[in-house]
C-alpha positions in Angstrom: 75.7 96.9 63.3 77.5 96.6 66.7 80.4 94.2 66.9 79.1 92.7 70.5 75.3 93.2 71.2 73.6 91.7 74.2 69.8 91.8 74.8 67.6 91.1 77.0 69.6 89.0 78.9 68.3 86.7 82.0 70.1 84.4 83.7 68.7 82.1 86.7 71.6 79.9 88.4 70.5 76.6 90.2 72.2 76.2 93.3 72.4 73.5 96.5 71.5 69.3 96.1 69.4 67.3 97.3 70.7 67.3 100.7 70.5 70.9 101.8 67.5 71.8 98.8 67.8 72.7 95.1 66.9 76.3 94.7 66.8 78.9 92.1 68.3 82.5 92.0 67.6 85.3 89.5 71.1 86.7 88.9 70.4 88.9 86.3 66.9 90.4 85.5 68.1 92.1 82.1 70.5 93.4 80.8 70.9 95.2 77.3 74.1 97.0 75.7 76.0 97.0 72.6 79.2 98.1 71.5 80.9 98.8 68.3 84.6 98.3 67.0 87.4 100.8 68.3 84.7 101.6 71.2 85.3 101.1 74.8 82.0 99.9 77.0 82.0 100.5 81.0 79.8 98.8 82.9 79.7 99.8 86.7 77.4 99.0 89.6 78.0 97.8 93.5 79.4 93.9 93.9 76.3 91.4 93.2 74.7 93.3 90.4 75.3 91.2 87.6 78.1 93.1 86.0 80.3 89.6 85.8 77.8 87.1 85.5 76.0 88.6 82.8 79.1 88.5 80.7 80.4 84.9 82.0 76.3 84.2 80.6 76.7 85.8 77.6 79.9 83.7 76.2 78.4 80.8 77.5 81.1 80.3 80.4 78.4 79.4 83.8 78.2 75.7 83.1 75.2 73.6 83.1 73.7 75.2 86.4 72.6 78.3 84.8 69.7 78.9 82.6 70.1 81.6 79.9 67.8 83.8 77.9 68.3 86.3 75.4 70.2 87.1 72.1 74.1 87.6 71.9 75.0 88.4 69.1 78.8 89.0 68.1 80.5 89.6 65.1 77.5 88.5 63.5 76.8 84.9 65.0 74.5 84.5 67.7 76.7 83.1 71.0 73.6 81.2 72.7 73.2 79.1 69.8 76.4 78.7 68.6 77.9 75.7 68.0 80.4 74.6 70.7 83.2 73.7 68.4 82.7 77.4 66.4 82.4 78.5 69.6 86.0 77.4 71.2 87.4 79.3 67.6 86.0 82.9 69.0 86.8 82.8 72.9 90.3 83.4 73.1 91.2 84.6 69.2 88.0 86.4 68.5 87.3 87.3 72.5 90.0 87.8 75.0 89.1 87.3 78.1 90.5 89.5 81.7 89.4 88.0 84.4 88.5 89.2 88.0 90.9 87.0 89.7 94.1 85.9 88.2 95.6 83.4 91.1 91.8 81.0 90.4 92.5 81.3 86.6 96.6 80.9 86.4 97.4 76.6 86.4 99.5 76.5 89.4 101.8 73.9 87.8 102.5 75.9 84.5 105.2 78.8 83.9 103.5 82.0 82.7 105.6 81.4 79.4 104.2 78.3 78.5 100.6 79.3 79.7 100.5 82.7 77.0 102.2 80.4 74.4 99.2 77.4 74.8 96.9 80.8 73.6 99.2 81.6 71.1 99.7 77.9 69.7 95.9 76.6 70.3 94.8 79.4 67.7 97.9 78.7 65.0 100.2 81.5 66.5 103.3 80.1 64.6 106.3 78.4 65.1 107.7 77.6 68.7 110.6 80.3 68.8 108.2 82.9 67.5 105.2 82.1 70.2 108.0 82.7 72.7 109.3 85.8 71.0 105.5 87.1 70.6 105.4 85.9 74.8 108.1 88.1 75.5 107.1 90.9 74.2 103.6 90.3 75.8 105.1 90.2 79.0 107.4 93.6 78.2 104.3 95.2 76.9 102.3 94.8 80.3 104.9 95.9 82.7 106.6 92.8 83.4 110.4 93.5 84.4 113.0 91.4 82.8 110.3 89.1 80.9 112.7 86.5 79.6 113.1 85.2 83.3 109.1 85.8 83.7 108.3 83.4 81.0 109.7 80.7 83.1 108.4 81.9 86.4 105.4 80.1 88.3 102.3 82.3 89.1 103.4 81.8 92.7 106.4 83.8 92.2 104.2 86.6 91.2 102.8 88.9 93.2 99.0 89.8 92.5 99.7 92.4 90.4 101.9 90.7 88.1 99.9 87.9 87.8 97.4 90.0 87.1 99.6 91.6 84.3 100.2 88.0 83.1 95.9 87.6 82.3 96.0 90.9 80.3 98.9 89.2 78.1 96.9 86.3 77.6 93.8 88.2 76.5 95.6 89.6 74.0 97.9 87.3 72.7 95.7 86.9 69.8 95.1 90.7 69.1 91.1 89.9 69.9 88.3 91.7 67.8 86.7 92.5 71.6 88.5 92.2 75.1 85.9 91.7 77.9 87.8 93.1 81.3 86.6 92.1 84.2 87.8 94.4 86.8 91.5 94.2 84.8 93.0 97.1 87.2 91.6 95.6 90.6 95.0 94.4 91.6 97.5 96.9 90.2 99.3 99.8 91.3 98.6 103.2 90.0 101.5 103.5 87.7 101.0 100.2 86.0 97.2 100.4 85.9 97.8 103.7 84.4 100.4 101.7 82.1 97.9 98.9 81.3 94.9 101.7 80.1 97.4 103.0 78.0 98.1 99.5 76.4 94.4 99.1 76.1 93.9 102.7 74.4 96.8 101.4 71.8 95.6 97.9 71.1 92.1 99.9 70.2 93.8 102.3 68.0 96.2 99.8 66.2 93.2 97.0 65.7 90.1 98.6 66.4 89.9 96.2 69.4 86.6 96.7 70.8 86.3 96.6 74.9 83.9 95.8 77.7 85.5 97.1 80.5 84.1 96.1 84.1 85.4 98.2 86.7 83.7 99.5 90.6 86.5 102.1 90.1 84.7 105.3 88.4 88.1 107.1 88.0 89.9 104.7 85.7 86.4 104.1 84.1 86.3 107.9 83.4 89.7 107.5 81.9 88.8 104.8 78.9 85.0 104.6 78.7 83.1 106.3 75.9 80.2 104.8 77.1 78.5 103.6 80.8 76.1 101.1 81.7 75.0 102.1 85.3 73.6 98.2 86.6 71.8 97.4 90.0 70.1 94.1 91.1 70.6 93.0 87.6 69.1 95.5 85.7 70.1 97.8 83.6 69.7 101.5 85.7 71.2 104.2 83.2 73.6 103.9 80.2 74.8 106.8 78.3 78.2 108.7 77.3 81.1 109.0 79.5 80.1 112.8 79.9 76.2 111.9 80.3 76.9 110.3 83.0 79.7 111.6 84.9 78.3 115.2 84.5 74.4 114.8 84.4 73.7 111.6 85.8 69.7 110.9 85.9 69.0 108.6 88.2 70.0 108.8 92.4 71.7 105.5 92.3 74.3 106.9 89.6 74.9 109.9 91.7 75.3 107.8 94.6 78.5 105.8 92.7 79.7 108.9 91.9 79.8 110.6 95.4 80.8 107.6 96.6 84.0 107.5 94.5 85.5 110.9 96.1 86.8 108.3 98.5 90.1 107.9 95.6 90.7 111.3 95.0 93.7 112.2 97.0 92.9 114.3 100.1 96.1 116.3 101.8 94.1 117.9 104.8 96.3 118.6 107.8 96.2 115.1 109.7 94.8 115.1 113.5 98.2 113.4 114.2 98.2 109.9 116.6 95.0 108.6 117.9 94.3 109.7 121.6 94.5 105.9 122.4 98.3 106.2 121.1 99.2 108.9 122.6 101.9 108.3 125.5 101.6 104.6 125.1 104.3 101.9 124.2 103.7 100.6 120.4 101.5 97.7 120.4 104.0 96.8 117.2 107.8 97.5 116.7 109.8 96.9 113.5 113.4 97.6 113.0 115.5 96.4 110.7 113.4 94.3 108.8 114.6 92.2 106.2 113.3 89.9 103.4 114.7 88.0 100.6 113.5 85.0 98.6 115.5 82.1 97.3 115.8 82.2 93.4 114.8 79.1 91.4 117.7 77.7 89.4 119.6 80.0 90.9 122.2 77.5 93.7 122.2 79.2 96.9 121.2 83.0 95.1 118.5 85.1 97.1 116.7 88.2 96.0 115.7 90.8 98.3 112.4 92.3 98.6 112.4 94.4 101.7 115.6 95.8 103.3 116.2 97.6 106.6 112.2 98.6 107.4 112.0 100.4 110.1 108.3 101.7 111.5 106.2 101.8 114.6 102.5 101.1 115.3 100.1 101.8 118.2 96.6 100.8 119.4 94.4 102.8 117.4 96.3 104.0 114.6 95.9 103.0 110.7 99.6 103.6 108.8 99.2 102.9 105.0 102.0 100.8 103.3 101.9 101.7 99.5 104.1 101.0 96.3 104.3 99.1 93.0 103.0 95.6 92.8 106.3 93.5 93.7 107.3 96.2 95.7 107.4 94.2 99.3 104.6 95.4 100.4 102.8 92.0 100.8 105.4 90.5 102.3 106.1 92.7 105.0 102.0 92.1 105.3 102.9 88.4 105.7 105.9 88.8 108.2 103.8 90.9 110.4 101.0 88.3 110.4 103.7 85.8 111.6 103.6 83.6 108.2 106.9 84.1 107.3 109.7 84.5 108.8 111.8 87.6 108.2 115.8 87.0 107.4 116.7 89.8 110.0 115.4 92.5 112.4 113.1 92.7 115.1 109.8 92.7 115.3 107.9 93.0 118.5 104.1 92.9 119.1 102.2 93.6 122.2 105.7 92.6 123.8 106.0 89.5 121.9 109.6 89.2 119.8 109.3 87.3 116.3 111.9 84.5 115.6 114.2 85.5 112.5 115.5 82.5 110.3 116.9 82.4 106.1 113.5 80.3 105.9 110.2 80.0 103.9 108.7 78.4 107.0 105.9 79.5 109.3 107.8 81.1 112.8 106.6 79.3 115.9 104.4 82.0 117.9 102.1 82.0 120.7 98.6 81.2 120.5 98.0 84.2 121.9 99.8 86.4 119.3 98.2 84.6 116.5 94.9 85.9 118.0 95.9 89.4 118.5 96.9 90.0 115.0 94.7 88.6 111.5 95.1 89.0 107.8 92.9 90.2 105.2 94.4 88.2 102.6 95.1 90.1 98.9 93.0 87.1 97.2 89.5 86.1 98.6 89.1 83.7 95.7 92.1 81.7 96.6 91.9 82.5 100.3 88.6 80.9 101.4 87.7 77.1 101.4 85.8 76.4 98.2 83.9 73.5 100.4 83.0 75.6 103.2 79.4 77.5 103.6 80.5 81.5 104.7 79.2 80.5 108.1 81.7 77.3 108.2 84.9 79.6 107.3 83.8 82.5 110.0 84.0 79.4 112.9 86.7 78.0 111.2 89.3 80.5 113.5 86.9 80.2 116.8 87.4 76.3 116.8 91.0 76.6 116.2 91.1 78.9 119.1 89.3 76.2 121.5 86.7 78.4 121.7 83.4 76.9 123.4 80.9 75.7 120.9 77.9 76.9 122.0 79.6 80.3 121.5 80.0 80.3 118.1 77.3 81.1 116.3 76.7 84.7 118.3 80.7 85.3 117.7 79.9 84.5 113.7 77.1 86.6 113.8 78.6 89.6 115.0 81.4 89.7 112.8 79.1 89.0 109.7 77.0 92.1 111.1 80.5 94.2 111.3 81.7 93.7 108.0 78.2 94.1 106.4 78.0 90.8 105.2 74.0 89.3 104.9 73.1 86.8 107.0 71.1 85.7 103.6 74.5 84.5 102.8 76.1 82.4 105.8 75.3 79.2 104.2 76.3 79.8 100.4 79.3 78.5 99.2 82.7 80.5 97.8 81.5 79.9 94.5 77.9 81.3 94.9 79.0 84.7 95.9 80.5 87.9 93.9 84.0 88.9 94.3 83.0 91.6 96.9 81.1 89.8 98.7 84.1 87.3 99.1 86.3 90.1 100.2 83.5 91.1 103.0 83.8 87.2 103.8 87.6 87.4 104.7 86.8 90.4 106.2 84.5 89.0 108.6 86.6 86.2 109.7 89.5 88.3 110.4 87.7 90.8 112.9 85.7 87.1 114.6 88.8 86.8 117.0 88.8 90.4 118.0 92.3 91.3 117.3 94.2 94.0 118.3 95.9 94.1 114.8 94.7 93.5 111.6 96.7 93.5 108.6 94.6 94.4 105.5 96.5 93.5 102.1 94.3 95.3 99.7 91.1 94.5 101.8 89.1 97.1 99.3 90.5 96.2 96.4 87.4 94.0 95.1 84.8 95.6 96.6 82.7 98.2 94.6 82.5 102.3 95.8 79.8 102.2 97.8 80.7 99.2 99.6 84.5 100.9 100.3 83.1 103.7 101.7 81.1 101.3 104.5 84.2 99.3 105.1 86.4 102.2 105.7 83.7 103.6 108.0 83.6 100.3 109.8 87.7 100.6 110.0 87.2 104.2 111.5 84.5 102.3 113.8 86.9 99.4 115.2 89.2 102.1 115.3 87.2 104.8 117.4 85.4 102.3 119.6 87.6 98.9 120.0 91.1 100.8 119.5 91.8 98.3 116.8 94.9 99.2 114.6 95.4 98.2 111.1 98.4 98.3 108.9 96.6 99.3 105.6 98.2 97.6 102.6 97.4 99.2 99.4 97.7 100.6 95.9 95.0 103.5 96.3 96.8 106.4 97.2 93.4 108.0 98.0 92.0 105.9 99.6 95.5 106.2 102.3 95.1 110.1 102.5 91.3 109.5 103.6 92.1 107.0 106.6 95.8 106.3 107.3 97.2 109.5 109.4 100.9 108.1 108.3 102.1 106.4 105.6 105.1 104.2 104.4 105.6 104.6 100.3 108.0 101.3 99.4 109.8 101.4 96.2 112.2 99.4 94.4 115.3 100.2 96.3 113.5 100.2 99.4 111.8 102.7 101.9 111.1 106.1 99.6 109.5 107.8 102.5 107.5 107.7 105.8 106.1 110.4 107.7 102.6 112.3 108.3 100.5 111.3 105.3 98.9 114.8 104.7 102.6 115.7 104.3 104.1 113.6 102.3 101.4 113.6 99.4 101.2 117.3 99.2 105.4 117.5 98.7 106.6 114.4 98.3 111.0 114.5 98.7 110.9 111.3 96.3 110.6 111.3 92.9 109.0 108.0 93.0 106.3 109.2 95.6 105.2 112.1 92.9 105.0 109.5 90.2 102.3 107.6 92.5 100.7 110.3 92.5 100.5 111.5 89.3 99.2 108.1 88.2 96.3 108.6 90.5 93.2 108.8 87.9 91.2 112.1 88.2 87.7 111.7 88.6 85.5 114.4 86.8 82.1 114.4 88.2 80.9 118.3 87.7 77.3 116.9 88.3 74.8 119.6 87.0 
């Protein structure tokens, strides 16, 4: 008998109130899978097809808004019907739970320390110095530097990555029966997601620790599955081996994914160099000299640096990739070049514009006009959009901060909803009604509805599934090609860099490992570092008969 087992499965969600309408939404049309113990589960499919909701449904986790059908059945108890005090015993001892986004489910106001240890001492994990032993090592065993100053560090001190790293400790504080991941890699680096798979493969062989493993990212799914539920409009498409369907997929949607995930495989064609837009032109943005460093809590008048002596240029038109590690800088330089923070030394200029340098966590004072030519694609879209805003509400939000006439608007919404291939069907949902890509598309959208020359995206693909990358980076290519947009590209997918950004910056731990011509530094790389990216970069295996 299968440890976890799951079918038919129907879930309608109740949205809106009396004011706007109550209406009902068929989330999931059914969905059927089982796994056993020591067996890892994928389950892939585009953002919106049920893959989280069906398994928030299935634990009982949607609240009172969501009408469930089906059977459940784990471990040998029915979930549905479970009681909810039996129930509270099995999710987080029993079940350990990754979640899709780490910043909405991380208390703002507790240390990661104290967080894994309320897991550890809510399900009898000993006596207080052991719990913080057992956190420690948690926090070792996920990739967390120097963890006995992590386990009093706030989740804002953490870059996505790490706090990312802090969920997977929690999950399996407890050394669960079954760990349901929900896109558990999203935010890491290649090096520690490749790390964290490893973790995962261990806890399996150690404990038998069965896993259901969400993931848009077929190459990481090739590396852990031994089985794959294909899912689209919240049915269940294919399911099958690993080798089933990576190398004889039967249905067109599943080859679709697959062709669609080329787009990570590293790519070291000879780059066509500068756009022509770039070409004999001043850089629209300047950096030299840039320097970062944070002030370190209970540390009097001690600051760590994050970024030292950054030097790069940037014109119309062009995309140059930043990658690295998770805490690596590369988010803050993101930030800096947004004008949020201020750098502690250096120049920066944009489109003839020089950025104010101050030892300060403030926001520099900058022209309107600047804040319009450049926009963020935040890391987070969970923690980056206004939970009490409709989609439509957050796209004007920027337009009526900008003065812009009203009667304006709406066209100006539309247009960048229509560019970043977001449905109109959803302008008036809220945050919480939408799926973690469709989010992403969200922040997308209200980045490109000022037109700016400049867009920063900080890991603008990283919750989006395949097939919905593949459109976005068209659409960059687009703004690109036709608007003469340029983007610094802020990421941890070294193929996706080689199949956009003509140059690339690789940040490391002691700073700038290299910069030059992208197609030349992946295919012989000078630094070490750069070639164990690389390496990390899952292989995807799709020898489709």
């Amino acid at each position: 008998m299968a440890l976890f087992d799951v079918s038919d499965l129907a879930v309608t969600l109740h949205t809106g109130n009396r004011a706007t309408g109550r209406r009902a939404v068929r989330a999931v049309e059914s969905f059927s899978f089982s796994v056993d113990a020591g067996q890892t589960l994928a389950i892939v499919g585009e953002s919106g097809s049920g893959k989280s909701i069906s398994l928030l449904a299935a634990t009982r986790l949607l609240g009172t808004n969501a009408d469930v059908t089906g059977t459940v059945h784990f471990a040998g108890s029915d979930l549905l019907t479970l009681p909810a005090r039996k129930l509270r015993r099995v999710l987080g001892k029993d079940i350990g739970f990754v979640f899709q986004d780490p910043q909405s489910n991380l208390h703002p106001f507790k240390s990661i320390g104290t967080q894994i240890d309320e897991v550890l001492r809510i399900h009898g994990g000993g006596t207080r110095r052991s719990r913080r032993a057992r956190t420690i090592t948690l926090l070792d065993e996920v990739g967390i530097v120097r963890p006995e100053k992590a386990y009093d560090s706030y989740p804002a001190e953490f870059s996505g990555g790490m706090r990312q790293r802090a969920m997977i400790a929690i999950a399996i504080a407890n050394n669960p029966a079954l760990i349901i991941a929900d896109e558990p890699t999203t935010a890491l680096d290649v090096s520690v997601q490749a790390g964290i798979l490893r973790l995962l493969t261990r806890l399996q062989a150690d404990h038998r620790t069965a896993i259901v493993f969400v993931s848009h990212d077929l190459g990481v799914v090739h590396e852990i599955a031994d089985t794959v539920v294909v899912v689209k409009d919240g049915r269940v498409v294919e399911s099958g081996s690993r080798d089933q369907i990576y190398h004889a997929p039967e249905q067109p949607y599943t080859r679709e994914l697959l062709d669609a995930s080329r787009v990570h495989s590293i790519d070291v064609a000879p780059s066509t160099g500068r756009p022509p837009a770039a070409r004999d032109a001043a850089p629209l943005l300047e950096v030299h000299g840039l320097r970062k460093s944070y002030r370190e809590r209970g540390r009097q008048g001690r600051r760590r640096t994050v970024v030292e002596n950054l030097d790069f240029t940037l014109h119309t038109g062009e995309i140059v990739g930043l990658v690295g590690e998770s805490g690596s800088g590369k988010s803050t330089v993101g930030r800096i070049i947004a004008g949020l923070q201020y750098a502690d030394a250096g120049e920066i200029t944009l489109a003839g514009t020089r950025y104010p340098t101050s030892v300060s966590d403030g926001i520099p004072r900058l022209p309107a006009e600047i804040r319009r030519t450049v926009q963020l694609v935040f890391q987070d879209p969970y923690s980056s959009l206004n939970p009490r805003r409709t989609v439509a509400e957050s796209l004007a939000a920027p337009l009526l901060a900008q003065r812009e006439p009203r009667e304006l608007i709406s066209a100006q919404v539309e247009r960048a909803a229509d560019a970043a291939r977001l449905p109109r069907a959803l302008m008036q949902r809220h945050p919480a009604e939408l799926s973690g890509g469709q989010r992403q598309r969200v922040a997308i959208a209200r980045a490109l509805v000022l037109s700016p020359r400049l867009i920063v995206a900080d890991e603008a693909l990283s919750s989006l599934d395949v097939t919905t990358q593949s459109q976005i980076l068209a659409l960059i290519r687009q703004l690109v090609e036709e608007q003469h947009t340029a983007f610094l590209f802020i990421t941890h997918d070294l193929g996706v860099v080689s199949s956009i950004a003509p140059r690339v910056i690789v940040l490391g731990p002691d700073g700038v490992e290299e910069i030059g011509d992208t197609a030349a530094v992946f295919a012989a790389p000078q630094s070490s570092y750069t070639r164990a990216l690389i390496d990390a970069v899952p292989r995807l295996e799709t020898r489709v008969s």
